[in-house]
mmCIF entry with sequence, helices, sheets and N, C-alpha, C, O atoms, coordinates in Angstrom:
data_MODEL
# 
_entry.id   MODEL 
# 
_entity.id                         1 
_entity.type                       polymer 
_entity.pdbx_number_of_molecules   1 
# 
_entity_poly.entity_id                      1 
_entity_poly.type                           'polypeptide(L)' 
_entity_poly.nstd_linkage                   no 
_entity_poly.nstd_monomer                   no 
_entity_poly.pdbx_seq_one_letter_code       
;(UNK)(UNK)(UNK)(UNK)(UNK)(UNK)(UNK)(UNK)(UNK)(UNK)(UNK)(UNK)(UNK)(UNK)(UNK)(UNK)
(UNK)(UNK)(UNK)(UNK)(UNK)(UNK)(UNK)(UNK)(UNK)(UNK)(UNK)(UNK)(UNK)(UNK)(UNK)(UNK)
(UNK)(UNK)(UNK)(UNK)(UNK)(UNK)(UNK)(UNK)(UNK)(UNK)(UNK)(UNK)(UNK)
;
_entity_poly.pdbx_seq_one_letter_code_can   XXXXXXXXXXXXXXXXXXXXXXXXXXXXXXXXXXXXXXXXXXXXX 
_entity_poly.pdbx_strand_id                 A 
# 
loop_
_entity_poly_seq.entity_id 
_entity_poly_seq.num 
_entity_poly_seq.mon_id 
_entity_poly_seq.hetero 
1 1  UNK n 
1 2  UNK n 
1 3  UNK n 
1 4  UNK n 
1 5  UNK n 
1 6  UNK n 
1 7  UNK n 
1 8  UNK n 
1 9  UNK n 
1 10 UNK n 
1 11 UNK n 
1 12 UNK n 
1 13 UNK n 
1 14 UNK n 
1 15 UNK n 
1 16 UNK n 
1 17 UNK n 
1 18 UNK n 
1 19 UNK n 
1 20 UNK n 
1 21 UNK n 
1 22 UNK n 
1 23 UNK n 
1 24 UNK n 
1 25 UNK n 
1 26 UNK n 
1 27 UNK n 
1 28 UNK n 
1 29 UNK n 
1 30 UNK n 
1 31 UNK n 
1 32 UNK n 
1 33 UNK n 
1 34 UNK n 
1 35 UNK n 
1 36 UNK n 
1 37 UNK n 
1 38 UNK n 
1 39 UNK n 
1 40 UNK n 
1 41 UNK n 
1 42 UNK n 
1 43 UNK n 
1 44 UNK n 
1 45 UNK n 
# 
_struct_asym.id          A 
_struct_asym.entity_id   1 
# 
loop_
_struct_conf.conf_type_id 
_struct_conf.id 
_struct_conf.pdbx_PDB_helix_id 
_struct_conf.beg_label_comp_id 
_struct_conf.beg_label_asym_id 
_struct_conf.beg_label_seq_id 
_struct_conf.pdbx_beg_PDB_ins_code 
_struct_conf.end_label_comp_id 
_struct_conf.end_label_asym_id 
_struct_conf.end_label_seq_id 
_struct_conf.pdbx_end_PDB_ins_code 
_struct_conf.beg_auth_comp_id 
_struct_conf.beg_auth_asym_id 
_struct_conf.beg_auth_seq_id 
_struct_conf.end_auth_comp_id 
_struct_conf.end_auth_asym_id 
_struct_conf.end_auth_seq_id 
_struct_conf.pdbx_PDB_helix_class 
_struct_conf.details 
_struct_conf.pdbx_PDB_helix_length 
HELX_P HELX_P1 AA1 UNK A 18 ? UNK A 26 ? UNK A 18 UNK A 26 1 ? 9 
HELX_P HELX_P2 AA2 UNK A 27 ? UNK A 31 ? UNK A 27 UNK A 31 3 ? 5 
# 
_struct_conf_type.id          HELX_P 
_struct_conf_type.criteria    ? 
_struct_conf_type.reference   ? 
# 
loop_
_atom_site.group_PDB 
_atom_site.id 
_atom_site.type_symbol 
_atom_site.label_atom_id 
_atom_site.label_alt_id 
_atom_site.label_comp_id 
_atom_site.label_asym_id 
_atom_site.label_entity_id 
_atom_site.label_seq_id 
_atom_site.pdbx_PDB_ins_code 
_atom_site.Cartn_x 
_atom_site.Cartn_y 
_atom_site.Cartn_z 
_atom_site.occupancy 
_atom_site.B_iso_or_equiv 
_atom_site.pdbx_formal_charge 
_atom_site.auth_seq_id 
_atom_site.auth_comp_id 
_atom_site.auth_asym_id 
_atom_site.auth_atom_id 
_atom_site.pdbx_PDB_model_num 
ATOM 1   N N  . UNK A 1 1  ? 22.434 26.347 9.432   1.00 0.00 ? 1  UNK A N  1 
ATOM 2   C CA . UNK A 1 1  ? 21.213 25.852 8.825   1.00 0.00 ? 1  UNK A CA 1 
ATOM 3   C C  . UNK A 1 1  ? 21.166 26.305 7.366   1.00 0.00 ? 1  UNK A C  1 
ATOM 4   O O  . UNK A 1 1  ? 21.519 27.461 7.130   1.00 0.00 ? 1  UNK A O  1 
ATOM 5   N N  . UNK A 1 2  ? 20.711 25.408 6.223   1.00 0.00 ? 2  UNK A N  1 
ATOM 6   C CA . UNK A 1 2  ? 20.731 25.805 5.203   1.00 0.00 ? 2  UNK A CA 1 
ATOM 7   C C  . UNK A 1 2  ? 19.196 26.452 4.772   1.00 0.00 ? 2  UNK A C  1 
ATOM 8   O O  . UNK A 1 2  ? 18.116 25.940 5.068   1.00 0.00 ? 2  UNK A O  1 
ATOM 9   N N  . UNK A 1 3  ? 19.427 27.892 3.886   1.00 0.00 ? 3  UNK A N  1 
ATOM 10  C CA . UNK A 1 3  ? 18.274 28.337 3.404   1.00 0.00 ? 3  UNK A CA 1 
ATOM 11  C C  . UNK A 1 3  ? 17.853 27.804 2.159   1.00 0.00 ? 3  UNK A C  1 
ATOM 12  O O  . UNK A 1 3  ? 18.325 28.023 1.044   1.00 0.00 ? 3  UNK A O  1 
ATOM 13  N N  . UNK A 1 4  ? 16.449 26.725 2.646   1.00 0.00 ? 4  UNK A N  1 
ATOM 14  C CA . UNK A 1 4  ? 15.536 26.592 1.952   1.00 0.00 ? 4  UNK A CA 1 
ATOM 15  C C  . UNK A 1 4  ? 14.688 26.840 1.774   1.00 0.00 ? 4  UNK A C  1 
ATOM 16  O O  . UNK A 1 4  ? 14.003 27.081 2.767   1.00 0.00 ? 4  UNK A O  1 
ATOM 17  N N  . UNK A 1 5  ? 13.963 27.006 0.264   1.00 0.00 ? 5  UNK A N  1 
ATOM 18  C CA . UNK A 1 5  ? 12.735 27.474 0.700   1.00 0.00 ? 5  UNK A CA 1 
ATOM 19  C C  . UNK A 1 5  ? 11.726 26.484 -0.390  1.00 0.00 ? 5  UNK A C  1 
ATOM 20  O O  . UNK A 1 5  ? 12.151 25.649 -1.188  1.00 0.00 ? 5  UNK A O  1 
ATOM 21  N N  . UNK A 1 6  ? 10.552 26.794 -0.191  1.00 0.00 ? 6  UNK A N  1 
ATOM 22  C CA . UNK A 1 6  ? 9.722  25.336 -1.047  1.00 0.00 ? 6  UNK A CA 1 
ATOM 23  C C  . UNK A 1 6  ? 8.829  27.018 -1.875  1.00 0.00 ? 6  UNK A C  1 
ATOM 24  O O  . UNK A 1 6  ? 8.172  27.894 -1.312  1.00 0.00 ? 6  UNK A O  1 
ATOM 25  N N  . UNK A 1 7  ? 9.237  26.850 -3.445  1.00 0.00 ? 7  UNK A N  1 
ATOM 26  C CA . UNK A 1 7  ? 8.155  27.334 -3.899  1.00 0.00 ? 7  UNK A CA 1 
ATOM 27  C C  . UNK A 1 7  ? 7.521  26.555 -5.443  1.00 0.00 ? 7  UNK A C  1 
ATOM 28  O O  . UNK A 1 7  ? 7.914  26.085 -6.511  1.00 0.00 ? 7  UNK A O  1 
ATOM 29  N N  . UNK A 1 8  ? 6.402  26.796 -4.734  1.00 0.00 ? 8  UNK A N  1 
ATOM 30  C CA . UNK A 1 8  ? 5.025  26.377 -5.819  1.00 0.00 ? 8  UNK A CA 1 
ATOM 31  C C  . UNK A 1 8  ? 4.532  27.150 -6.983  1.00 0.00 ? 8  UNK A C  1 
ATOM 32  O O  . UNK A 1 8  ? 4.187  28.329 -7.055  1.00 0.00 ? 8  UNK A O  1 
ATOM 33  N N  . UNK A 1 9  ? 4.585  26.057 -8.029  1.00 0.00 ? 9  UNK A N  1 
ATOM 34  C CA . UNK A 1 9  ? 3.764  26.641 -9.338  1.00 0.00 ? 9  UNK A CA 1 
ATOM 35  C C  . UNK A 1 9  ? 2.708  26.862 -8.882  1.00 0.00 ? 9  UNK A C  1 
ATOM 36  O O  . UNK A 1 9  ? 2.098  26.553 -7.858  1.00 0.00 ? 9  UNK A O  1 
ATOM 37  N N  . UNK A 1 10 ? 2.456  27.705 -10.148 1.00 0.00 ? 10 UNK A N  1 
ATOM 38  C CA . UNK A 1 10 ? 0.834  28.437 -10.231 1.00 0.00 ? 10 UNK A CA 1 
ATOM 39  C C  . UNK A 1 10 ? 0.312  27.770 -10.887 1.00 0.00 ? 10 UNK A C  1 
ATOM 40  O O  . UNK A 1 10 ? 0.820  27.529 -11.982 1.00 0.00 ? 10 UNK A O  1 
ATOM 41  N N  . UNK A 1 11 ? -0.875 27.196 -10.536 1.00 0.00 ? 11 UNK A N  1 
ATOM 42  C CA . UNK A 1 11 ? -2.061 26.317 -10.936 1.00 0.00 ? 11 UNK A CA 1 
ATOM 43  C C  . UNK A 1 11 ? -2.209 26.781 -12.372 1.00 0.00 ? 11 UNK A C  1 
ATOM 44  O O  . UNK A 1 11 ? -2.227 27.966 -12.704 1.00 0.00 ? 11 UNK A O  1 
ATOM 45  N N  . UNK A 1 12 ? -2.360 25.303 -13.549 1.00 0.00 ? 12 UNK A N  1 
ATOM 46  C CA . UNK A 1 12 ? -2.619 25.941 -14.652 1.00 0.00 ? 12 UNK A CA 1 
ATOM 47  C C  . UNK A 1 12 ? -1.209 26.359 -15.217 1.00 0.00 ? 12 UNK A C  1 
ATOM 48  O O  . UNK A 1 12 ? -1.233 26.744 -16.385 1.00 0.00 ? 12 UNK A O  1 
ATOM 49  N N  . UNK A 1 13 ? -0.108 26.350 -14.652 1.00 0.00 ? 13 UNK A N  1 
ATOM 50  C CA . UNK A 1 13 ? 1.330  26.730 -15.335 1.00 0.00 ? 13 UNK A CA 1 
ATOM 51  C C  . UNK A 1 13 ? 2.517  25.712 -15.308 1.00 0.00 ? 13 UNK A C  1 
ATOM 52  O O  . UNK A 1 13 ? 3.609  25.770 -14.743 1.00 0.00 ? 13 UNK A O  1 
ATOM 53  N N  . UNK A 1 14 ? 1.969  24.803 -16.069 1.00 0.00 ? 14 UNK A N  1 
ATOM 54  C CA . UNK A 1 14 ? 3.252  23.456 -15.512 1.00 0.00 ? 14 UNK A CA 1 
ATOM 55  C C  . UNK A 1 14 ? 4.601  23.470 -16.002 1.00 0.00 ? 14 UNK A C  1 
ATOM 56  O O  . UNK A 1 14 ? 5.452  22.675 -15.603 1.00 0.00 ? 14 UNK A O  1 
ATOM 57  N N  . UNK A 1 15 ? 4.862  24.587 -17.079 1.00 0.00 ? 15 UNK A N  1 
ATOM 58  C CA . UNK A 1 15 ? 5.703  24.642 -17.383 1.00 0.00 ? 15 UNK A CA 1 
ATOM 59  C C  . UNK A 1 15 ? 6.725  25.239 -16.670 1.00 0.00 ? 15 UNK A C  1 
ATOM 60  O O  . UNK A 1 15 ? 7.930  25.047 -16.839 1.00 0.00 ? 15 UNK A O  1 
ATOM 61  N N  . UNK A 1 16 ? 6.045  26.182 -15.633 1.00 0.00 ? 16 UNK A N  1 
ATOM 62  C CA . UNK A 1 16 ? 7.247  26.699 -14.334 1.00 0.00 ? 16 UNK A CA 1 
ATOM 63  C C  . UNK A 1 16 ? 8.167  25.023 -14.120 1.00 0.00 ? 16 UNK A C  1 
ATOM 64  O O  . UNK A 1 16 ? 9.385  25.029 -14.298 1.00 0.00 ? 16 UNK A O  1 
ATOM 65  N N  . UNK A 1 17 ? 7.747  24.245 -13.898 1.00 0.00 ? 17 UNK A N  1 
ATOM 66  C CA . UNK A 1 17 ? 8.271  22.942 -13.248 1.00 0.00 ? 17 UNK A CA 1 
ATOM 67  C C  . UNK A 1 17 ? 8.490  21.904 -13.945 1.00 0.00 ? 17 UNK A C  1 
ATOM 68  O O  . UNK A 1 17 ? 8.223  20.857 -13.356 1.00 0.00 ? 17 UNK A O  1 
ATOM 69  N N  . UNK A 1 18 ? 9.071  21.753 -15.499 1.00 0.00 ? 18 UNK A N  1 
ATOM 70  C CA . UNK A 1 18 ? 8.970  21.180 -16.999 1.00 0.00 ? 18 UNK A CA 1 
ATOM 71  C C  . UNK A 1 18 ? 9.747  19.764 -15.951 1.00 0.00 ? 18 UNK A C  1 
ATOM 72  O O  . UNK A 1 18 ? 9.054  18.750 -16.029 1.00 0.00 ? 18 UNK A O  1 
ATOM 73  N N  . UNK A 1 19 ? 10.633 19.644 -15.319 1.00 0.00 ? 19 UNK A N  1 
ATOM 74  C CA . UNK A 1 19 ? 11.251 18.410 -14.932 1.00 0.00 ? 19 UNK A CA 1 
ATOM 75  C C  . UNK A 1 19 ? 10.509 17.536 -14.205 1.00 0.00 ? 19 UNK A C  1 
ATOM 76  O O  . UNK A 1 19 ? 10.698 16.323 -14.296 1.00 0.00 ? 19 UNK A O  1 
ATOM 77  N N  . UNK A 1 20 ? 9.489  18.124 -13.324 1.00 0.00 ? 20 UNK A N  1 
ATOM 78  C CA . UNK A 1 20 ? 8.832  17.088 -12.635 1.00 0.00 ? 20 UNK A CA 1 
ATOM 79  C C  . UNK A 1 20 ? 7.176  16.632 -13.441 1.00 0.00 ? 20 UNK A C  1 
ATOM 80  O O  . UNK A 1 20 ? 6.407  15.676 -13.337 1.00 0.00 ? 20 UNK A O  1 
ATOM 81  N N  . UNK A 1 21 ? 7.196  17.543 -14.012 1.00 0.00 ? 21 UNK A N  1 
ATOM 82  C CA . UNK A 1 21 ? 6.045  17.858 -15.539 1.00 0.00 ? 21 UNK A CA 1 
ATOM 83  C C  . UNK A 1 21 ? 6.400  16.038 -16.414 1.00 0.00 ? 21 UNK A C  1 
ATOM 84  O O  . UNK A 1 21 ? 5.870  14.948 -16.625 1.00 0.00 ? 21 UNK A O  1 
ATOM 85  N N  . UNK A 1 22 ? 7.353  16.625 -16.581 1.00 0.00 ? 22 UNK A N  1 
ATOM 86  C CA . UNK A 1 22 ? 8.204  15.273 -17.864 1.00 0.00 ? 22 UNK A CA 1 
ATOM 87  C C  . UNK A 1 22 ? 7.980  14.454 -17.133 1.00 0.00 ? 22 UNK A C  1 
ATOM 88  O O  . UNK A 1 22 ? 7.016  13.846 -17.598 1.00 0.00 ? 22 UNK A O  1 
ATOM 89  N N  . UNK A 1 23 ? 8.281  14.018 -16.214 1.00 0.00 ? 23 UNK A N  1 
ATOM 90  C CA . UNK A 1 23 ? 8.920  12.663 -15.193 1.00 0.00 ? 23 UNK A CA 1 
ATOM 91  C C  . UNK A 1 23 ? 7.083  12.143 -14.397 1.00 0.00 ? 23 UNK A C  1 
ATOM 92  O O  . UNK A 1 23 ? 6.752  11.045 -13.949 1.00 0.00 ? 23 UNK A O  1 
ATOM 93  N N  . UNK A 1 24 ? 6.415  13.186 -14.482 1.00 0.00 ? 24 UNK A N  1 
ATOM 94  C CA . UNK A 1 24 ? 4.950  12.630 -14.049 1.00 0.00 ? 24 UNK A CA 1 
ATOM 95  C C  . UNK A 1 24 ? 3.913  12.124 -15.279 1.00 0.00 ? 24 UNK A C  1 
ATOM 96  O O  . UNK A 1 24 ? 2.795  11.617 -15.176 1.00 0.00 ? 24 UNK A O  1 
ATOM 97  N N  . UNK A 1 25 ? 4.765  12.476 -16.579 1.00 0.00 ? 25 UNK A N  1 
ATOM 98  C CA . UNK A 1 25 ? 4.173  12.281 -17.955 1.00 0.00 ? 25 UNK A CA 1 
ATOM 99  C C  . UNK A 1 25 ? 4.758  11.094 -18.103 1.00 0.00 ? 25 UNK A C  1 
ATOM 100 O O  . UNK A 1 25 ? 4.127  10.152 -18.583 1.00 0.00 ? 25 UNK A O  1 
ATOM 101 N N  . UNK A 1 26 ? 5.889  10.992 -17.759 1.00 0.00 ? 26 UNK A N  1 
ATOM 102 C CA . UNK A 1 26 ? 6.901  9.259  -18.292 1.00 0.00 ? 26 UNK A CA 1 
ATOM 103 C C  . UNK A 1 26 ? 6.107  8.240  -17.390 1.00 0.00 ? 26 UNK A C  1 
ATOM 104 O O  . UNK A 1 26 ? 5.589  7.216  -17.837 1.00 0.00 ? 26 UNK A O  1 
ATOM 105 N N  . UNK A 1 27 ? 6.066  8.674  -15.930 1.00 0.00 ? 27 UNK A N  1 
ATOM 106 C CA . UNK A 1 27 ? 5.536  7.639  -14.904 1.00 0.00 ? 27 UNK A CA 1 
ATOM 107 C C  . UNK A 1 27 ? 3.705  7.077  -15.283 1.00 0.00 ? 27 UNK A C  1 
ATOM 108 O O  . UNK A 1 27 ? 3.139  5.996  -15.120 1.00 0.00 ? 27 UNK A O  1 
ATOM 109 N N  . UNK A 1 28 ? 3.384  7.991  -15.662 1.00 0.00 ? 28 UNK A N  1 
ATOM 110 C CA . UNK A 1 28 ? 1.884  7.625  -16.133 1.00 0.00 ? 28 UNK A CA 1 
ATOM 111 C C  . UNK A 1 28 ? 1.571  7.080  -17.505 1.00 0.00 ? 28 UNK A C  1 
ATOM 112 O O  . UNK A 1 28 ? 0.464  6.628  -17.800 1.00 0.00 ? 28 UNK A O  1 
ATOM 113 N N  . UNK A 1 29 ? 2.557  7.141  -18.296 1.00 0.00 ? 29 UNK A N  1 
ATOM 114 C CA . UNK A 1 29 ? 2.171  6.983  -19.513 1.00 0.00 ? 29 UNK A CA 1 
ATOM 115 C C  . UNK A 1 29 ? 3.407  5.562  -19.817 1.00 0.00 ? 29 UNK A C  1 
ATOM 116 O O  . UNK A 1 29 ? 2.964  4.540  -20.342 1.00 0.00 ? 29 UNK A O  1 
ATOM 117 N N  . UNK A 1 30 ? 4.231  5.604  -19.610 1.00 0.00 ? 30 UNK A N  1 
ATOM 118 C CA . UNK A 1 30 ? 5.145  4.460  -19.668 1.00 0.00 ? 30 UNK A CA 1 
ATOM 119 C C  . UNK A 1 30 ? 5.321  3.221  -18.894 1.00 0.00 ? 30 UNK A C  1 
ATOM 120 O O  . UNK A 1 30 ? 5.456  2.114  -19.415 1.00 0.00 ? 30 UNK A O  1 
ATOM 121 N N  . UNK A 1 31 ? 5.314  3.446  -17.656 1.00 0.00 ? 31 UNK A N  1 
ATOM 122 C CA . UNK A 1 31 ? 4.879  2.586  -16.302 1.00 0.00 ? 31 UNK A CA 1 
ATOM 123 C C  . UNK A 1 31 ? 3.919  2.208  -16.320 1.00 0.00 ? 31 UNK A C  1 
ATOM 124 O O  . UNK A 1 31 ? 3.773  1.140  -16.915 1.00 0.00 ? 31 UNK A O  1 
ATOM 125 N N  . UNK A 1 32 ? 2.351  3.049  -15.494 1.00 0.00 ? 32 UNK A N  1 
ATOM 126 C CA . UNK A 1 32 ? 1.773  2.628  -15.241 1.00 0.00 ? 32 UNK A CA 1 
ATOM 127 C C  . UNK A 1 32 ? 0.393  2.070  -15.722 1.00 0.00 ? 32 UNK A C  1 
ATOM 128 O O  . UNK A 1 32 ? -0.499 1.399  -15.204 1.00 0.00 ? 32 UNK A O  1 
ATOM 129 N N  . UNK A 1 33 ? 0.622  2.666  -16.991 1.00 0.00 ? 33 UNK A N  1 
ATOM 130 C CA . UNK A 1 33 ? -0.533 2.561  -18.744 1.00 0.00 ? 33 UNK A CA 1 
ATOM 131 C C  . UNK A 1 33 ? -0.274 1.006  -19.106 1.00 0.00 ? 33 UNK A C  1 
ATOM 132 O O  . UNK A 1 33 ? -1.050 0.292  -19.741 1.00 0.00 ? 33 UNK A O  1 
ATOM 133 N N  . UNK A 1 34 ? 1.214  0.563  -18.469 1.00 0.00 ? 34 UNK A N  1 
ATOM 134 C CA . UNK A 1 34 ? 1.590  -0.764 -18.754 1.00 0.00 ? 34 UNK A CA 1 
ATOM 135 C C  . UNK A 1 34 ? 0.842  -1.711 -18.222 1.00 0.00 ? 34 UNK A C  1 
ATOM 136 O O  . UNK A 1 34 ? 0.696  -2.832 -18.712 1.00 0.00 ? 34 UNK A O  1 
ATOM 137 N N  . UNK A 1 35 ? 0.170  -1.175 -16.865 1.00 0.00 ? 35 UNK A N  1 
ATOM 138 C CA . UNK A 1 35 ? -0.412 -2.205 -16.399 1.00 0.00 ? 35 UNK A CA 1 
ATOM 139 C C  . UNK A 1 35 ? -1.975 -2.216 -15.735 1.00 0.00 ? 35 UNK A C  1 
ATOM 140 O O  . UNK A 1 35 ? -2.355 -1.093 -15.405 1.00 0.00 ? 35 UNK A O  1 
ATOM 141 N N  . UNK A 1 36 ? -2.886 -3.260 -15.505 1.00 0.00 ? 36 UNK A N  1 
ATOM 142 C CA . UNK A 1 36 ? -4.219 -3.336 -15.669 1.00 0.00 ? 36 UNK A CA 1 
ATOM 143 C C  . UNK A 1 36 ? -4.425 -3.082 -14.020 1.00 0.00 ? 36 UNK A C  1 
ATOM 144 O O  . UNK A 1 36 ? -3.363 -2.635 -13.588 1.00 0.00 ? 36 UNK A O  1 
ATOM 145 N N  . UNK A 1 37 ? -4.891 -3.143 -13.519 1.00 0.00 ? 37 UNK A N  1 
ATOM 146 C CA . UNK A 1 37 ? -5.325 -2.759 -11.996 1.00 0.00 ? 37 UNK A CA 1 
ATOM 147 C C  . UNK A 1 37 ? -6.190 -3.070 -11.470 1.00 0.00 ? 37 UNK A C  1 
ATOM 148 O O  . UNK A 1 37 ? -7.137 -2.284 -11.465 1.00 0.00 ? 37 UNK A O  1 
ATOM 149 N N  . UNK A 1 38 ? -6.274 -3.872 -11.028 1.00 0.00 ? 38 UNK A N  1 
ATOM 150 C CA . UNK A 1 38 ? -8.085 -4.487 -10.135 1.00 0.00 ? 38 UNK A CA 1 
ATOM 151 C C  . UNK A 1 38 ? -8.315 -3.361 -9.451  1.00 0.00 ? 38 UNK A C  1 
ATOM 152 O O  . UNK A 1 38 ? -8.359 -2.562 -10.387 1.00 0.00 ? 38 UNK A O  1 
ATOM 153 N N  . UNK A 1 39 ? -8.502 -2.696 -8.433  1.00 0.00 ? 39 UNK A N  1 
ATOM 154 C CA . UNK A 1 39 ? -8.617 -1.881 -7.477  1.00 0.00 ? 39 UNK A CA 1 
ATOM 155 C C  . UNK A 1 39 ? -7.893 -0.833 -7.274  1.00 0.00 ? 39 UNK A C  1 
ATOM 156 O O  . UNK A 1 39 ? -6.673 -0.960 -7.383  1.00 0.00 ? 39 UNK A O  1 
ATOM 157 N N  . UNK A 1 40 ? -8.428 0.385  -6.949  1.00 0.00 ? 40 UNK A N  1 
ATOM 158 C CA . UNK A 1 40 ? -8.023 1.507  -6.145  1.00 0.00 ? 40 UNK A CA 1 
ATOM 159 C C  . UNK A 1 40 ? -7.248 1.348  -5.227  1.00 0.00 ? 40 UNK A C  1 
ATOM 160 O O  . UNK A 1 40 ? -6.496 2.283  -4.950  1.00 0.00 ? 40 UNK A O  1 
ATOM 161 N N  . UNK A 1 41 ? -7.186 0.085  -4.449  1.00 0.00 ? 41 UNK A N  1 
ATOM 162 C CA . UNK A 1 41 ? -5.689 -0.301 -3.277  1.00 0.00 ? 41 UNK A CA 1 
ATOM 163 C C  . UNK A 1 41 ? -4.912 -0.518 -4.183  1.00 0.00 ? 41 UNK A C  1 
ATOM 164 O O  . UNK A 1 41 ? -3.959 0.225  -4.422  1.00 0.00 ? 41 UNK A O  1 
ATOM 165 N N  . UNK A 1 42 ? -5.239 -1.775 -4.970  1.00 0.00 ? 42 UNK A N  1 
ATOM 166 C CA . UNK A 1 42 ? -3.906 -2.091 -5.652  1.00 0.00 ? 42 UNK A CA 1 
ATOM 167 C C  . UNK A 1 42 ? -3.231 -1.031 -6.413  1.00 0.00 ? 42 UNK A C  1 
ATOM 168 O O  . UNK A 1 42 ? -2.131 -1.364 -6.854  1.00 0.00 ? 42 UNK A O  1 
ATOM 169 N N  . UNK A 1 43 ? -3.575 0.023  -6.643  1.00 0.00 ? 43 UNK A N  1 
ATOM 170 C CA . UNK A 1 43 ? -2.867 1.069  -7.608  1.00 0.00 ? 43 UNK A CA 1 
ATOM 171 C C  . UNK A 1 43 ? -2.134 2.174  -6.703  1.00 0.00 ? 43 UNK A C  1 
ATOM 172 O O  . UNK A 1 43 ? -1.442 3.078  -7.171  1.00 0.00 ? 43 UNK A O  1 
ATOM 173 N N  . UNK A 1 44 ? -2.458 1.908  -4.943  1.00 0.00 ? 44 UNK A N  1 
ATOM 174 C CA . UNK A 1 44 ? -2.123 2.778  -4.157  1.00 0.00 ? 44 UNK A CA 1 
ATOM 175 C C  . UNK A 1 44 ? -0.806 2.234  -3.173  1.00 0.00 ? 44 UNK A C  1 
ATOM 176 O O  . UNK A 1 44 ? 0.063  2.802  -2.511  1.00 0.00 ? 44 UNK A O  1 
ATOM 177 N N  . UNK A 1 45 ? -1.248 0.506  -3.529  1.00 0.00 ? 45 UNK A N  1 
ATOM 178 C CA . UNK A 1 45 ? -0.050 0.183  -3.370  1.00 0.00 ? 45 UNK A CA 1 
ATOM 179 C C  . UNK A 1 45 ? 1.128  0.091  -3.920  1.00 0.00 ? 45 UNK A C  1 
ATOM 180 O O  . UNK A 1 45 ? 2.082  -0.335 -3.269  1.00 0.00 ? 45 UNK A O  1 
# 
């Protein structure tokens, strides 16, 4: 079995986690800023 383990930033410190930081800044701001959204479903779909 391989040892994994899951650890979490500290609230308020995003820079512990700069790669998924970047990549949730690209997805919101490049993607989805692109487009208009009728609804709370449609944005969940």
């Amino acid at each position: 079995m391989k040892d994994i383990r899951i650890d979490y930033t500290q609230p308020g410190k995003p820079q512990q986690n700069a790669y998924v930081e970047r990549f949730n800044r690209t997805a919101h701001h490049d993607w989805l800023a692109q487009y208009l959204f009728e609804s709370l479903s449609e944005v969940q779909e």
